[in-house]
C-alpha positions in Angstrom: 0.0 0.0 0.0 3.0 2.1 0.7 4.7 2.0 -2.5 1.1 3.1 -4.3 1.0 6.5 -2.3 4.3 8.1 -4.0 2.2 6.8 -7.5 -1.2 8.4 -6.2 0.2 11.8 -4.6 1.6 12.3 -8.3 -1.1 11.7 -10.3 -2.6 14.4 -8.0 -0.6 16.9 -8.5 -0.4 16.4 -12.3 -4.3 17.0 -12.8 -4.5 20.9 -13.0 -1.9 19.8 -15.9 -4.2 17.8 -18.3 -7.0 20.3 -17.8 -9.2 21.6 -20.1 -11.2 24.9 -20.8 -13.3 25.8 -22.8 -13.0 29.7 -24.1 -16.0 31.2 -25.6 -16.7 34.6 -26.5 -17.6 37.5 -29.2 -15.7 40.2 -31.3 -17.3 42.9 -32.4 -16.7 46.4 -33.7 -17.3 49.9 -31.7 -20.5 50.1 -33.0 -21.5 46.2 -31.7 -21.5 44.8 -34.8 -20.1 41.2 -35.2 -16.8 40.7 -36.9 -16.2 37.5 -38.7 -13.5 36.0 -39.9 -11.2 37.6 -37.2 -8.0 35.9 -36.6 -6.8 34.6 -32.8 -3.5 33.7 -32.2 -3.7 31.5 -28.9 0.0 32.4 -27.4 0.3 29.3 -25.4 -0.6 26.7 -28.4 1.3 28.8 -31.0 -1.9 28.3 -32.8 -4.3 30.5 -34.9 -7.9 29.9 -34.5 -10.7 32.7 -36.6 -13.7 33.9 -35.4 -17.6 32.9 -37.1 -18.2 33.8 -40.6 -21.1 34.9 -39.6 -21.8 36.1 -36.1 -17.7 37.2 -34.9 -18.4 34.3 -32.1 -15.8 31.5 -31.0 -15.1 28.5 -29.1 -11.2 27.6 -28.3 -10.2 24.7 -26.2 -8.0 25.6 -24.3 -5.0 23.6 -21.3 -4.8 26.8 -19.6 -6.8 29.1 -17.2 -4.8 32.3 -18.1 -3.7 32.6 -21.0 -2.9 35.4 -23.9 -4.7 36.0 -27.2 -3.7 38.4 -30.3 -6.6 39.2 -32.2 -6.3 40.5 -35.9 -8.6 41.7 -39.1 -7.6 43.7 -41.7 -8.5 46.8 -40.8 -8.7 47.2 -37.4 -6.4 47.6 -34.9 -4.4 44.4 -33.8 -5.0 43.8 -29.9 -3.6 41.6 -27.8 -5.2 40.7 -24.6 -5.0 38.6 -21.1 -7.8 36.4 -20.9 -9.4 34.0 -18.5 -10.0 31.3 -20.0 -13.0 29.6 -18.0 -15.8 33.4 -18.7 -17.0 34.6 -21.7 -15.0 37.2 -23.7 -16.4 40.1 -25.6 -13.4 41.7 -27.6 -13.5 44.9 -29.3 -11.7 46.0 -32.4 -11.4 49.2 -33.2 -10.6 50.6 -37.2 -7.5 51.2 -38.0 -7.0 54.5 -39.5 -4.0 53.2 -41.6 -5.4 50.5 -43.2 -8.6 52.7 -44.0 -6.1 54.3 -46.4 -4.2 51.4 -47.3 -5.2 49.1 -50.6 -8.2 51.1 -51.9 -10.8 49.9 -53.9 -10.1 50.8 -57.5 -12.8 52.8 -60.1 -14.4 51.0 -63.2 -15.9 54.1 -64.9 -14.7 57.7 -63.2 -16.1 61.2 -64.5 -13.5 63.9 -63.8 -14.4 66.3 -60.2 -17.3 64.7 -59.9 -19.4 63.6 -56.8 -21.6 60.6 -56.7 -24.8 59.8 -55.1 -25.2 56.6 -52.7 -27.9 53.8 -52.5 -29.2 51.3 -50.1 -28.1 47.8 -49.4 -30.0 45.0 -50.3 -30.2 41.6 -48.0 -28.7 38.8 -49.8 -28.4 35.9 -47.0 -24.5 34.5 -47.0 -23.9 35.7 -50.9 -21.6 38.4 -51.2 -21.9 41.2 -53.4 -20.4 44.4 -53.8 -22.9 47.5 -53.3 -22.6 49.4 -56.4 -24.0 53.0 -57.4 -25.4 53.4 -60.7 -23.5 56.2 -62.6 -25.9 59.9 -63.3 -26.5 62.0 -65.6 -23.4 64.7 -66.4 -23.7 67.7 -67.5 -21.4 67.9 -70.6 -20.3 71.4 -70.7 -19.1 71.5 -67.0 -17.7 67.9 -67.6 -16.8 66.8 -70.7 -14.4 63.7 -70.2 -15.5 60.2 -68.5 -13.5 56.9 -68.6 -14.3 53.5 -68.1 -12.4 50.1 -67.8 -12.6 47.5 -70.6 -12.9 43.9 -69.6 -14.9 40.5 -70.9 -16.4 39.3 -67.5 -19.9 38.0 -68.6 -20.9 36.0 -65.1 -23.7 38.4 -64.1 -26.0 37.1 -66.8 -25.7 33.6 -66.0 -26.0 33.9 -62.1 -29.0 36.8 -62.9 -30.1 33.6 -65.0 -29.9 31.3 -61.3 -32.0 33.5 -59.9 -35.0 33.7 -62.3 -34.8 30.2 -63.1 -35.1 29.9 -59.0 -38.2 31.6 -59.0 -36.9 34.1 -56.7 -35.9 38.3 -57.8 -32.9 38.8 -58.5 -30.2 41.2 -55.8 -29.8 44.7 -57.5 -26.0 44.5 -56.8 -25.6 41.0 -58.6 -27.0 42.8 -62.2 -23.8 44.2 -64.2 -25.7 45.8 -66.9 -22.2 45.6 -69.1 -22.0 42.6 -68.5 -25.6 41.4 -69.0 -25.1 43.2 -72.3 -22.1 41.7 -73.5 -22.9 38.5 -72.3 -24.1 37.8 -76.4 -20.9 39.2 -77.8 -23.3 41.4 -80.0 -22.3 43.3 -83.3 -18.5 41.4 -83.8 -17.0 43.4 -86.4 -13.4 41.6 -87.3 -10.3 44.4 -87.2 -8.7 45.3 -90.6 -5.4 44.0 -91.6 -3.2 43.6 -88.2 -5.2 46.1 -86.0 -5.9 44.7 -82.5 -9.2 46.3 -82.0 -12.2 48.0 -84.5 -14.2 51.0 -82.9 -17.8 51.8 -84.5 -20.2 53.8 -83.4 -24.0 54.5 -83.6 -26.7 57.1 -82.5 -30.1 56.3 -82.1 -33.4 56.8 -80.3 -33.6 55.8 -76.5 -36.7 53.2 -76.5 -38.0 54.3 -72.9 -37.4 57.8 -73.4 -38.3 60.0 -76.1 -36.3 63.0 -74.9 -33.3 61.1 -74.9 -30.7 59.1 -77.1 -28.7 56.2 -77.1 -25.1 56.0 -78.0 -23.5 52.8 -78.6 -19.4 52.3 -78.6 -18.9 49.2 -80.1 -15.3 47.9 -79.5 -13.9 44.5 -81.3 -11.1 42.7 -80.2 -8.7 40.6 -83.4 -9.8 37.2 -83.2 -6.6 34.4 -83.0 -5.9 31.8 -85.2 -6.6 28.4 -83.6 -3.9 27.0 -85.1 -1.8 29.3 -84.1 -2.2 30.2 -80.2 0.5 30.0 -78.2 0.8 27.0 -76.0 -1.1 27.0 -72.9 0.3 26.7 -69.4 -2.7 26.1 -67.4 -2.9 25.4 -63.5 -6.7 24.3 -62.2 -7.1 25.7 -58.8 -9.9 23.5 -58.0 -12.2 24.1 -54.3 -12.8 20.3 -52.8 -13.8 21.5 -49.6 -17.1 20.7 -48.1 -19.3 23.4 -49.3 -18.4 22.4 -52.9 -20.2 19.1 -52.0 -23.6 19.9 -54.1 -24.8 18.4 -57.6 -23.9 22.5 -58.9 -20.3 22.9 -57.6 -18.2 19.8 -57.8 -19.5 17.7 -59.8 -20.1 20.5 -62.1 -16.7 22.0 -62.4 -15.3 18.2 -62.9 -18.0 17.9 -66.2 -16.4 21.5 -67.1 -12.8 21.4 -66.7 -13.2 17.3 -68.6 -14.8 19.6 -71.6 -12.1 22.0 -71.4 -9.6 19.2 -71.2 -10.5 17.5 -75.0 -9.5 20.7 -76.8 -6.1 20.4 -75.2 -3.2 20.2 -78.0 0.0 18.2 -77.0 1.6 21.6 -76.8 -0.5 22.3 -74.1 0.0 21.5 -70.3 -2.1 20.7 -67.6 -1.5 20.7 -63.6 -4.2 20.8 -61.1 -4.1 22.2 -57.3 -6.6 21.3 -54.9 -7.7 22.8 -51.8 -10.2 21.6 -49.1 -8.6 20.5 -45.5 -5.5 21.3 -46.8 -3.5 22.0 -50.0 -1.9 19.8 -52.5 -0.6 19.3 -56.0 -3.4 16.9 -57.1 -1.7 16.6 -60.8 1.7 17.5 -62.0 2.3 19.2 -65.1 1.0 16.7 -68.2 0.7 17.8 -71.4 -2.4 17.7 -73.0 -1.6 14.7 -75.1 -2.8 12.4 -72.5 -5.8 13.3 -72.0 -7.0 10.3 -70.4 -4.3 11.1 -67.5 -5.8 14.3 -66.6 -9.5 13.1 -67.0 -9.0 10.3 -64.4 -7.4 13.0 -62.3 -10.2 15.5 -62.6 -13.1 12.2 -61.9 -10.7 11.4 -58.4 -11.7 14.5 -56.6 -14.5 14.6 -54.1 -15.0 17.3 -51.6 -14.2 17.8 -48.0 -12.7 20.4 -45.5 -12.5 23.8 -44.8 -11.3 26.0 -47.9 -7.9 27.5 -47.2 -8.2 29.5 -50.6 -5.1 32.3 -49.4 -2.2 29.3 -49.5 -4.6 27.6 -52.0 -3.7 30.8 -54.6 0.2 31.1 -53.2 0.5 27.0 -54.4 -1.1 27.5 -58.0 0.8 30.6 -58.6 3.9 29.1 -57.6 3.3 25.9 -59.6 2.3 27.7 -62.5 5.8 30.1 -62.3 8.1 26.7 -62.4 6.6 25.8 -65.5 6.4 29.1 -67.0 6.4 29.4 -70.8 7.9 32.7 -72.4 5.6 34.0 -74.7 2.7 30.8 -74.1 -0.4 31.5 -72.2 0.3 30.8 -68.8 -2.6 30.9 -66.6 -4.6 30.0 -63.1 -8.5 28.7 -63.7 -9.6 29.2 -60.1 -13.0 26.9 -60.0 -15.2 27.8 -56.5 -17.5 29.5 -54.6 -15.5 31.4 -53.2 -16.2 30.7 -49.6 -12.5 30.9 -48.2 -13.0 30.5 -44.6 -8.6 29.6 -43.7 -6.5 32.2 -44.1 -6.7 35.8 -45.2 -10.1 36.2 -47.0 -11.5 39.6 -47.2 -11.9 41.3 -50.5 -9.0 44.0 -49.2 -6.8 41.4 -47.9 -7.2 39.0 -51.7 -6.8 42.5 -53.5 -3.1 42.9 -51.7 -2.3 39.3 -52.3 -3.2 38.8 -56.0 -1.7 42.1 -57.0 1.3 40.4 -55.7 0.7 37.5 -57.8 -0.3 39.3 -61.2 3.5 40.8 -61.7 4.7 37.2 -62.3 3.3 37.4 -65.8 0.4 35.0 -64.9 -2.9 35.6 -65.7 -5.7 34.7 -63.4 -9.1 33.7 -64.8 -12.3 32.2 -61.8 -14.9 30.1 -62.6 -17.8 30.8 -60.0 -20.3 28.4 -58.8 -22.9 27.4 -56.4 -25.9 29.2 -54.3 -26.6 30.2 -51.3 -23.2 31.0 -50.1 -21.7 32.3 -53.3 -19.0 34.9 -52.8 -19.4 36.9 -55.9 -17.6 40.5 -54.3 -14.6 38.1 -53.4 -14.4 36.4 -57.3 -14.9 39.7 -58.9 -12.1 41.0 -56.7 -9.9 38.3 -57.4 -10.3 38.6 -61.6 -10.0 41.7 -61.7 -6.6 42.0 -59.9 -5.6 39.0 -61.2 -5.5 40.5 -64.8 -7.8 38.2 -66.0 -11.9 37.5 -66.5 -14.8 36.1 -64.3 -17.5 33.5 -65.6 -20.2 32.3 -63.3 -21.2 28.5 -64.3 -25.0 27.7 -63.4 -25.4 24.6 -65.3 -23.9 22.2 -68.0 -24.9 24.6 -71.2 -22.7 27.3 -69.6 -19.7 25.4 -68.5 -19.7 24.7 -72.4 -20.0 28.1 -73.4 -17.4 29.4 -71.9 -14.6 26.9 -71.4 -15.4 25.4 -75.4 -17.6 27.6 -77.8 -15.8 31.0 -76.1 -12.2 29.0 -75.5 -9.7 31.9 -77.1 -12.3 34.4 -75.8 -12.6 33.5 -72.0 -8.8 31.8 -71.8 -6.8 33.7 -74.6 -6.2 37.9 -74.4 -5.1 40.1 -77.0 -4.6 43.1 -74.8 -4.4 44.0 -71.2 -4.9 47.2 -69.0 -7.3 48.8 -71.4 -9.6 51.7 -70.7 -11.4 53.9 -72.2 -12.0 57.9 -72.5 -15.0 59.7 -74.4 -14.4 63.8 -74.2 -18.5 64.5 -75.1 -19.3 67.3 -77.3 -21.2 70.1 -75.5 -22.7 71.4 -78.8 -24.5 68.3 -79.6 -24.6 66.7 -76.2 -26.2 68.5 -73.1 -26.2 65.3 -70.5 -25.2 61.8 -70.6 -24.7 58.7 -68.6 -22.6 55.6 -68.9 -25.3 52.9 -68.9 -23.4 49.9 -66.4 -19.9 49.8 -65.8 -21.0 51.0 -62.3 -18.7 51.7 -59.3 -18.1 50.0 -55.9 -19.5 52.5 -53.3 -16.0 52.6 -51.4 -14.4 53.0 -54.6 -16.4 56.3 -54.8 -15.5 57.5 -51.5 -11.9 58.5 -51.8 -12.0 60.8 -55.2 -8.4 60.6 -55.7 -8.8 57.0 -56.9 -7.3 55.9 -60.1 -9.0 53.9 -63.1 -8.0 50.6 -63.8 -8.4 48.8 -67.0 -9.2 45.2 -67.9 -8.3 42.3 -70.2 -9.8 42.0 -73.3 -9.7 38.4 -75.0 -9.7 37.0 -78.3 -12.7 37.3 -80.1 -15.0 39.2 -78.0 -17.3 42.5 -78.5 -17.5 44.7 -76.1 -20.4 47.3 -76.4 -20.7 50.7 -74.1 -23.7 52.0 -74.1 -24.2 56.1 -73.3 -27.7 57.5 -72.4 -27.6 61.1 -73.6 -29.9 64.5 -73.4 -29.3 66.0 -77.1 -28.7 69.8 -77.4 -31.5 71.5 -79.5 -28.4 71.6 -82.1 -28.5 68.2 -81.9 -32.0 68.0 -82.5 -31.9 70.3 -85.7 -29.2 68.3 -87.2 -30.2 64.4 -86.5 -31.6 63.6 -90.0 -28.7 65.9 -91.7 -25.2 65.2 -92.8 -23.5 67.7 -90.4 -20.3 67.4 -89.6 -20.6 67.8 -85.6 -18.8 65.1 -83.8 -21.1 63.9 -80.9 -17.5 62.7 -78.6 -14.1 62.1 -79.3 -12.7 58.7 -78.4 -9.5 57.5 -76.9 -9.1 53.1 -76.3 -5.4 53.1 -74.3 -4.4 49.3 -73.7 -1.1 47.5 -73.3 -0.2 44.1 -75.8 0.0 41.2 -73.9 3.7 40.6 -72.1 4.7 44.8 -73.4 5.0 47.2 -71.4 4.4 50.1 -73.6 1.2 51.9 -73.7 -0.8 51.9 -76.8 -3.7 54.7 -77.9 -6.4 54.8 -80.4 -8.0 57.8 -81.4 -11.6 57.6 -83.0 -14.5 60.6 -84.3 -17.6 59.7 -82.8 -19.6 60.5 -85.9 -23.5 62.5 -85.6 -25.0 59.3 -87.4 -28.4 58.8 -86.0 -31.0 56.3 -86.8 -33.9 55.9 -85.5 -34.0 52.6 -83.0 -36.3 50.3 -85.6 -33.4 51.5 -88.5 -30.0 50.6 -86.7 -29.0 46.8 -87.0 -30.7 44.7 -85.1 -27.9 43.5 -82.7 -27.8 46.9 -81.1 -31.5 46.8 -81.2 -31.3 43.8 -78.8 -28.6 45.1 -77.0 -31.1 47.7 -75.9 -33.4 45.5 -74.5 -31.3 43.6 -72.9 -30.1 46.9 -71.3 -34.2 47.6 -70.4 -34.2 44.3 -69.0 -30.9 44.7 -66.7 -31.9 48.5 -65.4 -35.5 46.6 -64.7 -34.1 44.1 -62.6 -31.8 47.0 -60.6 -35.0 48.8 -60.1 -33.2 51.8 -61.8 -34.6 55.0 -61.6 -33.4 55.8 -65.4 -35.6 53.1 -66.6 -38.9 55.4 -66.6 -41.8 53.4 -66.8 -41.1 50.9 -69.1 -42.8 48.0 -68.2 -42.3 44.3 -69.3 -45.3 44.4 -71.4 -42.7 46.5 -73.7 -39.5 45.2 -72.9 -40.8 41.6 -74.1 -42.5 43.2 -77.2 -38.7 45.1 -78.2 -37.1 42.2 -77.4 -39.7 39.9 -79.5 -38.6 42.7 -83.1 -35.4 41.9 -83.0 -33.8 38.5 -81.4 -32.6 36.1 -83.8 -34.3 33.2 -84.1 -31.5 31.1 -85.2 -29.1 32.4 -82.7 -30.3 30.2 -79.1 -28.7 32.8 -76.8 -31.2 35.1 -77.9 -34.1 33.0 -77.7 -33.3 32.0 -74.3 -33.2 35.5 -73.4 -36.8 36.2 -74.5 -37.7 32.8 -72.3 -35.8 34.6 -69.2 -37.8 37.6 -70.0 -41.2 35.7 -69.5 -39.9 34.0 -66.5 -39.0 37.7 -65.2 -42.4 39.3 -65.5 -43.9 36.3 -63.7 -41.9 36.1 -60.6 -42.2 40.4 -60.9 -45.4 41.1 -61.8 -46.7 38.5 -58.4 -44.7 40.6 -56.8 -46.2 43.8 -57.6 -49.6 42.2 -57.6 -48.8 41.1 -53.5 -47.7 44.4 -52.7 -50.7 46.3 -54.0 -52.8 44.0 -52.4 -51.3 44.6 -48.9 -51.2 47.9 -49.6 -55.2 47.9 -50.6 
């Protein structure tokens, strides 16, 4: 019995050792409102734990009952903190007035000196959107010059297209009306000889407005030789963590990239990086002759894990720099839904690291999918940095669209950084308003912000459309051949792999033609802009109703062309889940 007491006495005192508490507690901001995503560095462990995504509340289990957290988020403060471990904890962050200045939000469309108005926010659940502020009427005289970035991102239609086929209306923030527009690739006009891009233009009449006019910029982009594109370095970034675990994420993106992988020359290579519990080179760089290779690689994947998408990007870019090719197309297809919830995941905190990223000559394009949780502001953010283009898949029909009919357009760019400027002449034009290409709200707030431009790819049209007030001059001369301009037009853009900055210079010619006269591409380019300001609940819509949308759509779609004639089906599926709507509110109201 003796010799046990030495044994007992120890295990006695070793007890408090082995304990365990359980920390749980709440981080919000100075004005109470949760912060998620906040990262906790647990001193003792030497680990790093994050705070909700949703609610800025945690749970840590923890050995000791004191112990020491640091507690970070981009853009507040960093605060480190003694804690006892066994009561709750309510942690306050407060903003850091350095980082408010730090990695601002870039412009897509900028009118010189001046101010913008603001809007309301609109409750999406756990989708992500950025809250963007339609662009106004401008007076021409006091401010002639507006710019605008170029770039071919078409995945508002298709998610726009989720919505409506859900039966449910559509977030205001989630409609790009460029994008919705130029979804079609409308009015493709090849370049002469070796020019990179073609510029036409065209007047006309505004459909919901009498008063007013439309001008349409119609910019086409030198289509390349098939046989001739340079070899493709490609790195598939693809999200197998748990939330990708749905018939329309996976399993999807595995159909897509096996379509994309069949138009694969043996020039070509292939290397895919997963993420979901952790990171790993699923496939090492295989050329595209063996095909069968990389389809049995893409079937293998199945989803799991938390989605550490920061070290996710850091591998792909890394694996796609070791087998660079000068001159090829070398290039990161990042497929998810963009739910990072590991590592550094806010759109400020992506913006720093894939600007980083974009100077190793890699170009960046995502694939978006799923609902529910889809993390469009984060995607968007990522593409655009990432000096390449965004596509949201929403089916089968789309995934082959974009990663087989559009190949050289969605995977293939001619020219990077390019922007636009139109100087508006105040003879002819009294006001006018970029129709889309609409600005972040936080981009507005700091008016010494910069434009940035976009990639343009292979192939693709890319129309701007102007809403414009005519002069009475104007007016007089519309069915005339005078020689008034209505703008002047300067495209600046870069070659791919140049540095040097390239300019061309085009007279916005007073051609008007009445709506019905114009051809009938930019006839349906104007509904489909009716149809986009419609579903923003735009106040520069009027009252056009979708009684008349339908009916302008109906003149001038193209039977043969099944883009178009899906679009007049969505337009039908609109009005129902609208007009119900409507109908439900008047009846409460009555």
């Amino acid at each position: 019995m003796k010799k046990l007491l030495p044994y007992v006495s120890l295990m006695f005192f070793a007890l408090p050792a082995f304990s365990q508490y359980y920390m749980r507690g709440e981080i919000k901001d100075e004005k109470n409102q949760p912060l998620p995503n906040a990262k906790i560095f647990v001193h003792s462990a030497k680990a790093f734990y994050y705070s909700g995504a949703s609610y800025g509340s945690f749970g840590i289990t923890m050995r000791n009952l004191y112990d020491s957290l640091t507690i970070t988020l981009d853009g507040y403060e960093t605060k480190s903190i003694r804690v006892k471990t066994d009561i709750w904890q309510n942690i306050v962050l407060k903003i850091s007035a350095a980082d408010a200045s730090k990695n601002k939000p870039k412009l897509i469309s900028v009118t010189k000196d001046l101010k913008q108005s603001s809007k309301l926010n609109w409750f999406t659940g756990d989708e992500t959107y950025f809250q963007l502020v339609e662009n106004e009427f401008v007076n021409a005289a006091g401010y002639p010059n507006t710019g605008f970035s170029l770039n071919v991102n078409k995945a508002s239609y298709s998610n726009v297209r989720r919505f409506i086929n859900g039966e449910s209306p559509v977030p205001p923030d989630a409609v790009k009306v460029e994008e919705l527009i130029n979804y079609f690739n409308l009015h493709y006009r090849q370049p002469k000889g070796n020019d990179i891009f073609r510029i036409e233009s065209q007047l006309t009449s505004c459909p919901w407005n009498i008063d007013e006019q439309l001008l349409f910029l119609n910019i086409s982009a030198r289509k390349l030789d098939l046989n001739k594109i340079p070899p493709g370095n490609f790195v598939f970034l693809i999200d197998v963590s748990g939330s990708m675990d749905m018939p329309n994420r996976l399993p999807l993106l595995k159909a897509a990239f096996q379509l994309f992988v069949k138009n694969l020359r043996a020039i070509d290579k292939v290397s895919i990086v997963t993420y979901g519990g952790n990171v790993a080179v699923w496939l090492q760089p295989t050329s595209g002759a063996d095909k069968d290779t990389i389809m049995k690689s893409i079937e293998e994947l199945e989803a799991a894990g938390d989605t550490p998408g920061e070290s996710a990007i850091r591998m792909a870019y890394k694996v796609a720099q070791s087998t660079f090719i000068n001159g090829g197309n070398n290039r990161v297809i990042l497929a998810t839904d963009g739910d990072f919830n590991v590592g550094e995941n806010t759109e400020k905190s992506l913006d720093e690291l894939i600007t980083k990223q974009r100077q190793t000559g890699v170009y960046l394009t995502c694939l978006g999918v799923g609902m529910g949780n889809f993390k469009d502001s984060k995607l968007q953010t990522l593409a655009k940095k990432g000096n390449g283009n965004y596509a949201y898949l929403d089916d089968i029909n789309e995934a082959e669209k974009v990663l087989v009919k559009e190949l050289t357009q969605t995977f293939f760019s001619v020219a990077d950084d390019v922007f636009m400027n139109v100087q508006f002449n105040p003879s002819m034009v009294k006001q006018y308003r970029l129709i889309g290409f609409d600005n972040k709200k936080e981009a507005l707030s700091d008016f010494s912000n910069d434009l940035e431009g976009g990639e343009i790819g292979s192939g693709n049209s890319t129309l701007a459309v102007f809403q414009i007030l005519p002069t009475q001059q104007n007016l007089l001369t519309k069915n005339t051949t005078v020689t008034d301009d209505i703008a002047k037009l300067d495209l600046k853009y870069r070659r791919c792999n140049d540095s040097l900055n390239q300019k061309l210079t085009f007279d916005v010619k007073n051609n008007y033609a009445g709506i019905d006269s114009v051809d009938r591409e930019l006839k349906f380019a104007a509904a489909v802009t009716m149809f986009a300001l419609k579903l923003k609940q735009s106040r520069f819509l009027n009252d056009a109703d979708w009684d008349f949308i339908i009916a302008t759509a109906k003149t001038c779609a193209d039977k043969t062309n099944y883009l178009q004639n899906q679009f007049l089906v969505l337009l039908d599926k609109a009005q129902k889940i609208y007009d119900v709507k409507k109908k439900k509110k008047r009846k409460s109201v009555g």
